[in-house]
TORLO-100714 format. One line per field, with one value per residue (C-alpha): residue in one letter; y, z, x. Coordinates in pm, 1 decimal. Layout:
BEGIN
r = (A,...) $
Y = (Y,...) $
Z = (Z,...) $
X = (X,...) $
This chain:
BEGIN
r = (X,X,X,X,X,X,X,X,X,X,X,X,X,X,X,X,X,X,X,X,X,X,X,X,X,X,X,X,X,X,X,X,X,X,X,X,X,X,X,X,X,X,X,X,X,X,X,X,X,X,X,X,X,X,X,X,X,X,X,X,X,X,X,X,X,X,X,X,X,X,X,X,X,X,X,X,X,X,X,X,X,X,X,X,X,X,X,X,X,X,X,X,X,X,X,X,X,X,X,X,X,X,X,X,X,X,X,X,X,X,X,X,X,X,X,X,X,X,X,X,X,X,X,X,X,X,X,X,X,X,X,X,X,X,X,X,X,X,X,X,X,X,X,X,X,X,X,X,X,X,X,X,X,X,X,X,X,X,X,X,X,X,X,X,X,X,X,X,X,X,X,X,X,X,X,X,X,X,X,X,X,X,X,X,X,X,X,X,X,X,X,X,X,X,X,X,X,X,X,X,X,X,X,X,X,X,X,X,X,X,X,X,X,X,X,X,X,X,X,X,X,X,X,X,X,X,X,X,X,X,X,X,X,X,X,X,X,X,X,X,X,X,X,X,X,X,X,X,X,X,X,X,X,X,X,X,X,X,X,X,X,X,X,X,X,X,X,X,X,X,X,X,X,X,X,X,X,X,X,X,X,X,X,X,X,X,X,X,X,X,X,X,X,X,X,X,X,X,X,X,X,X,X,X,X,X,X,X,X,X,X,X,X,X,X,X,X,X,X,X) $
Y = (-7950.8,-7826.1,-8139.8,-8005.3,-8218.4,-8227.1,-7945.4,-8107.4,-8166.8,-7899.5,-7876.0,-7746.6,-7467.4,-7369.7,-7434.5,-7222.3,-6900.1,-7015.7,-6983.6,-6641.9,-6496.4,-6558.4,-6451.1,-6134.2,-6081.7,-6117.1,-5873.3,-5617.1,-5677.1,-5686.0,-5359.5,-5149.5,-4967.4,-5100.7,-4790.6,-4734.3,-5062.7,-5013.0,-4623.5,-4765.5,-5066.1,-4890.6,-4673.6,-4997.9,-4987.2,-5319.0,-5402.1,-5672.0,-5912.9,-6204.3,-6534.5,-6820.9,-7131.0,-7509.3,-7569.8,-7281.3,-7389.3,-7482.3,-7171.9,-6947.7,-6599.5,-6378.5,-6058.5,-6171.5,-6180.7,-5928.7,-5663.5,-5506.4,-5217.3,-5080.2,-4856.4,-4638.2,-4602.6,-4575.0,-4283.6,-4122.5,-4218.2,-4040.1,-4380.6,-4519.8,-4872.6,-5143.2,-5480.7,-5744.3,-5845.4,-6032.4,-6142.2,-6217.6,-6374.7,-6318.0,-6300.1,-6324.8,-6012.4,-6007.0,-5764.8,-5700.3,-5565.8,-5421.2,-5221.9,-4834.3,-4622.1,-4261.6,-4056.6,-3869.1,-4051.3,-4233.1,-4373.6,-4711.7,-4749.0,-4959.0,-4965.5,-5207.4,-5281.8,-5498.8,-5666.2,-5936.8,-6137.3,-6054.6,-5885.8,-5499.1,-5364.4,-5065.6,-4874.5,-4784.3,-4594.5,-4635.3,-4813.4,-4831.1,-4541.4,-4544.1,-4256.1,-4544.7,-4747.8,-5009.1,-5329.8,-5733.3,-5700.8,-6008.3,-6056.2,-6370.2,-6448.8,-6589.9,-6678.4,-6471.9,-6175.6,-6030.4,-5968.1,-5769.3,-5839.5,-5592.0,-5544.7,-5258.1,-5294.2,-4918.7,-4987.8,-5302.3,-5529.3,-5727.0,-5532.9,-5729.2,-5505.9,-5590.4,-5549.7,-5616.6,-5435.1,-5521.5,-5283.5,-5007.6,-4996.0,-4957.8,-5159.3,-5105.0,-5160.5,-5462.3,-5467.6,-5645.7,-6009.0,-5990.2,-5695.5,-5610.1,-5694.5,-5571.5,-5801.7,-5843.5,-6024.3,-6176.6,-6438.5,-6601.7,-6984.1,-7187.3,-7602.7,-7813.9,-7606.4,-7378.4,-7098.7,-7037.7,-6703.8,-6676.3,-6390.0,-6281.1,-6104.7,-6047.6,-5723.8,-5665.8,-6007.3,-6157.2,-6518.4,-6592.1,-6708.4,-6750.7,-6928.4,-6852.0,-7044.1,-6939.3,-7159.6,-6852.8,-6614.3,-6333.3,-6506.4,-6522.4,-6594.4,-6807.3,-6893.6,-7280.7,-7426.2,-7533.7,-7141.5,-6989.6,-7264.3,-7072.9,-6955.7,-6813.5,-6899.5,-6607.2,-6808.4,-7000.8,-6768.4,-6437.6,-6523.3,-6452.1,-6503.3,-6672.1,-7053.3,-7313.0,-7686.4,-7865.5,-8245.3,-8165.9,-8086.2,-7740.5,-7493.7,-7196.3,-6982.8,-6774.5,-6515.8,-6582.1,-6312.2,-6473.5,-6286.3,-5992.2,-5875.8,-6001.8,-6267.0,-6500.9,-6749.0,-7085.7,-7314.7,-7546.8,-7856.0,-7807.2,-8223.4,-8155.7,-7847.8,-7920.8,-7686.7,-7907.5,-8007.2,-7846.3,-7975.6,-7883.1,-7964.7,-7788.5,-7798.2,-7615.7,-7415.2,-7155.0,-7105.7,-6749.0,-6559.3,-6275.2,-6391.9,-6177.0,-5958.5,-5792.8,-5653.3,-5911.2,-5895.6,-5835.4,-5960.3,-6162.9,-6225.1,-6263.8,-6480.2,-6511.1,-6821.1,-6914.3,-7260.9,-7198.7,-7424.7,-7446.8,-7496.6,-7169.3,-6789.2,-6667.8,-6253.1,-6184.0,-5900.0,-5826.8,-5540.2,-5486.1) $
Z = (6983.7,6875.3,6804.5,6850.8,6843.7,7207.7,7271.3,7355.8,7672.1,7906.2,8237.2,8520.8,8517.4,8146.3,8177.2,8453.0,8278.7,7965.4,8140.5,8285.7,8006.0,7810.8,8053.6,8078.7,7716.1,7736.6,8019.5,7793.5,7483.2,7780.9,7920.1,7657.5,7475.6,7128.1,6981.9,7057.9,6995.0,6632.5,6613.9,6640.3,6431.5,6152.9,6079.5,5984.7,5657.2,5504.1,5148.5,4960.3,4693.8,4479.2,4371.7,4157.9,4333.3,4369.8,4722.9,4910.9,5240.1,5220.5,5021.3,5141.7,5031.5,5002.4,4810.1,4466.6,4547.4,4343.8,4512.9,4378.6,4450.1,4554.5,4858.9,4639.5,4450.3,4750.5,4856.5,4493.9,4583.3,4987.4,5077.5,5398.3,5389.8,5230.4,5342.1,5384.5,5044.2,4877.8,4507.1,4190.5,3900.7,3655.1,3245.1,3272.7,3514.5,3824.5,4068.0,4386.6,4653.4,4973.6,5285.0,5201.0,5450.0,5341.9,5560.3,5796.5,5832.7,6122.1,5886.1,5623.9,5329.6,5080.3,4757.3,4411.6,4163.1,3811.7,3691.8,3336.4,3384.7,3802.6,3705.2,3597.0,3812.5,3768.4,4071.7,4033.8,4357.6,4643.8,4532.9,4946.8,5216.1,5528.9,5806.8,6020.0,5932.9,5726.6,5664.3,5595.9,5221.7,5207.5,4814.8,4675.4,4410.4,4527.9,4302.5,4024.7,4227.3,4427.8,4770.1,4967.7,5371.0,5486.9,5891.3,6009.1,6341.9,6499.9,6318.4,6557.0,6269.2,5999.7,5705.7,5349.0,4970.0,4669.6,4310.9,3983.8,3819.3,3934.3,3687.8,3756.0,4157.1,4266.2,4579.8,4771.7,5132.0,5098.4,5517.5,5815.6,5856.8,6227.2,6497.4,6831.6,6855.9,6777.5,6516.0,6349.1,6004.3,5933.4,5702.7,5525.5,5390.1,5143.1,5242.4,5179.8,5040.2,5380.9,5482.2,5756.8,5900.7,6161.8,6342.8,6587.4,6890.7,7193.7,7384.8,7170.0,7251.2,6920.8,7140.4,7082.5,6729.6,6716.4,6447.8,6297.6,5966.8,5763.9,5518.4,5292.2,5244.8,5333.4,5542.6,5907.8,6076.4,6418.5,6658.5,6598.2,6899.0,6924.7,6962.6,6993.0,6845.6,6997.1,7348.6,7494.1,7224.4,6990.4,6769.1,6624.7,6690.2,6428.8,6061.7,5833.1,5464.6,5251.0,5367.6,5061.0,4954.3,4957.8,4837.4,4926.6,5262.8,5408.9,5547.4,5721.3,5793.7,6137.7,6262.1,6525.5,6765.2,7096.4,7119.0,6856.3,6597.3,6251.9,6375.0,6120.9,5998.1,6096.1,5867.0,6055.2,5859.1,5931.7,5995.0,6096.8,6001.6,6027.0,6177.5,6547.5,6528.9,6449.8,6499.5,6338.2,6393.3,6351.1,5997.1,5925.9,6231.4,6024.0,5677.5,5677.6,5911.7,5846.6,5672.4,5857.5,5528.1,5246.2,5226.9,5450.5,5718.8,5993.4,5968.1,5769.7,5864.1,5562.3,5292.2,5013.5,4785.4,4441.8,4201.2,3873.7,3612.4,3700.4,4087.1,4292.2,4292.4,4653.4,4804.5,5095.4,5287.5,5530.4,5662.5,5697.8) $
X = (-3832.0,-3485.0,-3209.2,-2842.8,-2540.7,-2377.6,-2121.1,-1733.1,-1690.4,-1473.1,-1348.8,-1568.6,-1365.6,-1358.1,-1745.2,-1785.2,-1567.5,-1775.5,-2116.2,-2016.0,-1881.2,-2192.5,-2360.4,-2236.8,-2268.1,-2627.8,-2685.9,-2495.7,-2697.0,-3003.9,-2938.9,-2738.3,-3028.1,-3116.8,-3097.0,-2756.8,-2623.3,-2771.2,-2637.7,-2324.6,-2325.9,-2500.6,-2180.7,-1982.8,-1891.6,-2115.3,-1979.6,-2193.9,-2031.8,-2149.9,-1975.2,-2075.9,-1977.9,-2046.6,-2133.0,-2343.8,-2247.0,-1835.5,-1741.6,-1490.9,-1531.0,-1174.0,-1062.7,-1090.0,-1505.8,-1702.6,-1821.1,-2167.6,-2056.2,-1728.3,-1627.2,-1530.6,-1871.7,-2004.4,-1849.3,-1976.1,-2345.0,-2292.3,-2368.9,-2199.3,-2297.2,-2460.0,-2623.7,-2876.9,-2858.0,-3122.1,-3219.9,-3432.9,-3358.6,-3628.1,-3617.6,-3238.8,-3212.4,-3125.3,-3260.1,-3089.5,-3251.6,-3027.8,-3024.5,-2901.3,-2765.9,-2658.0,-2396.8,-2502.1,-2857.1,-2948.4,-3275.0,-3156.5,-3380.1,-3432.2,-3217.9,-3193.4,-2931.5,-2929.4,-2729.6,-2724.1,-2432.7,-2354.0,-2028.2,-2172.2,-2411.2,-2662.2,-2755.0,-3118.6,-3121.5,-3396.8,-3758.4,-3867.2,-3846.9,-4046.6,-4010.4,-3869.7,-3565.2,-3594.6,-3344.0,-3327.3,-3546.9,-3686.4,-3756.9,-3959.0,-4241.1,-4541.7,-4914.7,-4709.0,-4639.3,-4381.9,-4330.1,-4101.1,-4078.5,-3827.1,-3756.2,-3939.4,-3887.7,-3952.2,-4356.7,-4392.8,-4528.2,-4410.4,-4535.0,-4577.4,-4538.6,-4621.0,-4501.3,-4587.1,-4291.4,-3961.8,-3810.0,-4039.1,-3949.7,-4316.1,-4399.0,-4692.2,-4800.7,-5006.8,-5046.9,-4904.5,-4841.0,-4805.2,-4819.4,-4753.1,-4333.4,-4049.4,-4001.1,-3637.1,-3533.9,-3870.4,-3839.5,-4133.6,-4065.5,-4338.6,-4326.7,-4547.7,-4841.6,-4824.1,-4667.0,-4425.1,-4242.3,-3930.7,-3876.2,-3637.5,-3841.6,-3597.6,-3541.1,-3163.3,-3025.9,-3065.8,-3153.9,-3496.9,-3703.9,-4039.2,-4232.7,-4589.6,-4751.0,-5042.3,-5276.1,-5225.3,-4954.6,-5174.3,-5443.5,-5457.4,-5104.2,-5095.8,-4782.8,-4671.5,-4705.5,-4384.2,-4286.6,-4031.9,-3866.1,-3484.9,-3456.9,-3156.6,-2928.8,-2760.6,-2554.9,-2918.1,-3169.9,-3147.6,-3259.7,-2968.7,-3094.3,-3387.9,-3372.0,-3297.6,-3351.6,-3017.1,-3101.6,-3480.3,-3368.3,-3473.2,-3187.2,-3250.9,-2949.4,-2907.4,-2704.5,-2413.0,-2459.6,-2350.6,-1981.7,-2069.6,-2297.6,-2129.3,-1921.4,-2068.1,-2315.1,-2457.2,-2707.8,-2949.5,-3120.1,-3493.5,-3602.4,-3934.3,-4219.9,-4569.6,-4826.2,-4815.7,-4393.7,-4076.3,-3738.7,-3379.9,-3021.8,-2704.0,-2580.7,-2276.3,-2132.0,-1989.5,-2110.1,-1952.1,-1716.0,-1501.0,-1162.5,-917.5,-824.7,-978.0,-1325.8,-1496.2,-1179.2,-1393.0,-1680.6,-1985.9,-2363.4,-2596.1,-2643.6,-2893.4,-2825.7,-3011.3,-2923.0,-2821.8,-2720.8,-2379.2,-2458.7,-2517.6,-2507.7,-2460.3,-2472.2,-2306.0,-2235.9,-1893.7,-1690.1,-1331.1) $
């Protein structure tokens, strides 16, 4: 069951234009090919930056955000974009793992960058490559290990690697989590000694989320029954960064999709996850959008967000 606060009310004629409007946005993501869609997208120029702030969800990110790294560094590396950032913070290093795509490939791989103090970054180049593209590097730790889940959609599974060497860049193909889909921004969550995964699985319209748990990270993986937990929604369905705790209350973050790809971010409070129930309710509407200027002008759709000491360290990614 999915709880969502009641939409304002509107005229039957703005509700009408409303309903076919959206409607016609979802028979273009429907029947404009995938491929395409993502050809196109994929030469956007993604920038990602970082920011130390006090509230993950009410910050407001402008120019004076530090970029990782700059267009301009980019352009030295042959790189045209990157995105999809997500992070580790281990013996006061932070590793940074992100979406790569060189100019003039049609094929994103994996990249990571360190950083000691978030403000100088080292660009250790690509630790993941696949013959099929590869996004959405979904780092955590788990029984003193790490694990990388990055979308691999074109292989039709959610494929899991594993590394004990940050540092060193070695991950290996531990196998697949789930198979069969085309499976988009997988993203694996630990509660309550289990172990839950959302995944976007529509045709290219970014509206529907299933949800699978597993006793075990790497045991056997079943649909909740409560599955998919989003239908016909594109503003709540695709993941868009590592969920968090905010006052022990679980926040997953999802992509707004429903007028275009990158028009921003929505959190969703998570009040119920058991193996039998699931229920959540709109959070925050817009956690990130673009801000009309600067790097992130256009454009925002992905968050990863870790507590410090002083409150929270968030990566984002935008385009002009």
């Amino acid at each position: 069951m999915i709880v969502r606060p009641a939409p304002p009310a509107a005229s039957d004629g703005d509700a009408t234009l409303a309903r076919g409007l959206t409607a016609a946005r979802r028979l273009a993501r429907r029947f404009v090919p995938w491929s395409i869609r993502r050809w196109k997208g994929r030469t956007t120029p993604w920038l990602i930056a970082v920011q130390q702030v006090g509230d993950p969800l009410k910050h407001r990110w402008t120019d004076e955000s530090q970029l990782v790294l700059t267009p301009e560094e980019l352009n030295q590396l042959g790189l045209a974009f990157v995105a999809d950032p997500f992070a580790l913070h281990v013996d006061n290093q932070w590793f940074l793992f992100f979406e790569q795509m060189r100019r003039g490939s049609s094929r994103a791989e994996i990249a990571m960058a360190t950083s000691s103090d978030l403000r100088t970054w080292h660009y250790c180049g690509v630790v993941l490559s696949e013959r099929f593209h590869l996004s959405y590097p979904y780092v955590f730790e788990s029984g003193g290990a790490f694990y990388l889940v990055p979308e691999a959609t074109d292989s039709g599974s959610v494929r899991i690697y594993r590394s004990s060497d940050l540092a060193g860049g070695k991950w290996d193909l531990v196998g697949a989590l789930l198979e069969g889909a085309a499976f988009k921004d997988s993203t694996v969550v630990s509660h309550e000694g289990l172990y839950y995964l959302f995944t976007e699985t529509s045709k290219g319209t970014n509206d529907e989320l299933q949800l699978f748990w597993a006793d075990e990270l790497l045991g056997s993986w079943r649909e909740h029954p409560a599955s998919p937990v989003v239908t016909a929604d594109a503003d709540a369905a695709r993941p868009g960064g590592r969920p968090i705790r905010i006052d022990g209350q679980l926040v997953r973050f999802a992509q707004r999709c429903s007028r275009r790809y990158g028009e921003g971010l929505a959190a969703h409070a998570i009040t119920q996850l058991t193996p039998a129930t699931y229920a959540e309710e709109l959070l925050v509407d817009r956690v990130l959008a673009g801000s009309g200027h600067g790097w992130n002008a256009a454009a925002m759709h992905h968050l990863d967000a870790h507590r410090d000491r002083d409150g929270w360290v968030l990566f984002a990614d935008g385009h002009k």
